[in-house]
Kinemage of the C-alpha trace (Angstrom):
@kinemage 1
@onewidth
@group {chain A} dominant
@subgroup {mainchain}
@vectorlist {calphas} color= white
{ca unk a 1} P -35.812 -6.423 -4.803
{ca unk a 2} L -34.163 -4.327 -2.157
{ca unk a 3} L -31.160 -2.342 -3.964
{ca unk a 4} L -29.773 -0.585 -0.774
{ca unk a 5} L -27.163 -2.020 0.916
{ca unk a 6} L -24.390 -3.088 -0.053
{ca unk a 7} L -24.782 -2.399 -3.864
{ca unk a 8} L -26.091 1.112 -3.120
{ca unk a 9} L -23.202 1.899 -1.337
{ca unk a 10} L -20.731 0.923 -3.799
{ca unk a 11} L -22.714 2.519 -6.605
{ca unk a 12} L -22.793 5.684 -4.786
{ca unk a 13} L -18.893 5.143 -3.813
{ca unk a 14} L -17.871 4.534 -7.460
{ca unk a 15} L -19.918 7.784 -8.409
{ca unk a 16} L -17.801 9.844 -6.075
{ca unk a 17} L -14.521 8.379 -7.282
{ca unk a 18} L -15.185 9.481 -10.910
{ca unk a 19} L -15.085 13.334 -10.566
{ca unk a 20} L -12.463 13.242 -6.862
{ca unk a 21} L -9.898 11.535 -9.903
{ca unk a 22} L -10.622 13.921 -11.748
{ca unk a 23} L -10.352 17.284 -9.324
{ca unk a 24} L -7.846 15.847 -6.385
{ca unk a 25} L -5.018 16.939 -9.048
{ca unk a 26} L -5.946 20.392 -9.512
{ca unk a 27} L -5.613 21.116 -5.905
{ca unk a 28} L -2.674 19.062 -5.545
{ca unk a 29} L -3.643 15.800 -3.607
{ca unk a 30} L -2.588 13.037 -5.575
{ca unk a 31} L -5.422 11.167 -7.523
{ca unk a 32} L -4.867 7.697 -5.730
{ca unk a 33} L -6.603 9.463 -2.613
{ca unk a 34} L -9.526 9.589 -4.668
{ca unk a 35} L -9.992 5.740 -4.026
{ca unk a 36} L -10.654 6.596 -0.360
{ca unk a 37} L -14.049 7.069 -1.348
{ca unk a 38} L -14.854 3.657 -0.440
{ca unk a 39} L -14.777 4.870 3.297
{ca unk a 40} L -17.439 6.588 4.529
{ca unk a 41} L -16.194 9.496 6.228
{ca unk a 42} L -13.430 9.909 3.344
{ca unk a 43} L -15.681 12.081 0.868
{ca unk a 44} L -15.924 14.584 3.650
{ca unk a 45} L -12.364 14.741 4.653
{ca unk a 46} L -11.379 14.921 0.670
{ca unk a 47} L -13.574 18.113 0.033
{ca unk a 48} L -12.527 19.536 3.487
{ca unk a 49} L -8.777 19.433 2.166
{ca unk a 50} L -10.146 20.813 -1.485
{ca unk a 51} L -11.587 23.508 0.321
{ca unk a 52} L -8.307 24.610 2.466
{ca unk a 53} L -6.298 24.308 -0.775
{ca unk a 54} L -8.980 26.368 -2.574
{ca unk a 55} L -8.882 29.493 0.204
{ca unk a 56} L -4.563 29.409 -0.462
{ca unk a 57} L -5.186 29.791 -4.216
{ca unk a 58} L -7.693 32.562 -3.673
{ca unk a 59} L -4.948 34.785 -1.347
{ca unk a 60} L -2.370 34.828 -3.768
């Protein structure tokens, strides 16, 4: 049985959602943007806007 796909994908989508809940409000982003996850590209753009918010906190 082939478990790619599909199934893979939302496995792997669900087990980004879980900790982007959990961190999005600590950097300010509201948690519902954590259920972007089920995009592709949205993981990427998520941590890229954790990262900018990251480099503010560290200046002050």
């Amino acid at each position: 049985m082939h478990f790619g796909g599909f199934f893979g994908w939302l496995i792997l989508s669900i087990a980004m959602i879980v900790p982007m809940v959990k961190l999005l409000p600590f950097f300010g982003i509201d948690k519902r943007w954590a259920f972007a996850c089920f995009i592709p590209l949205a993981p990427v753009v998520l941590l890229w806007m954790m990262a900018l918010k990251l480099q503010d906190l560290e200046k002050l």
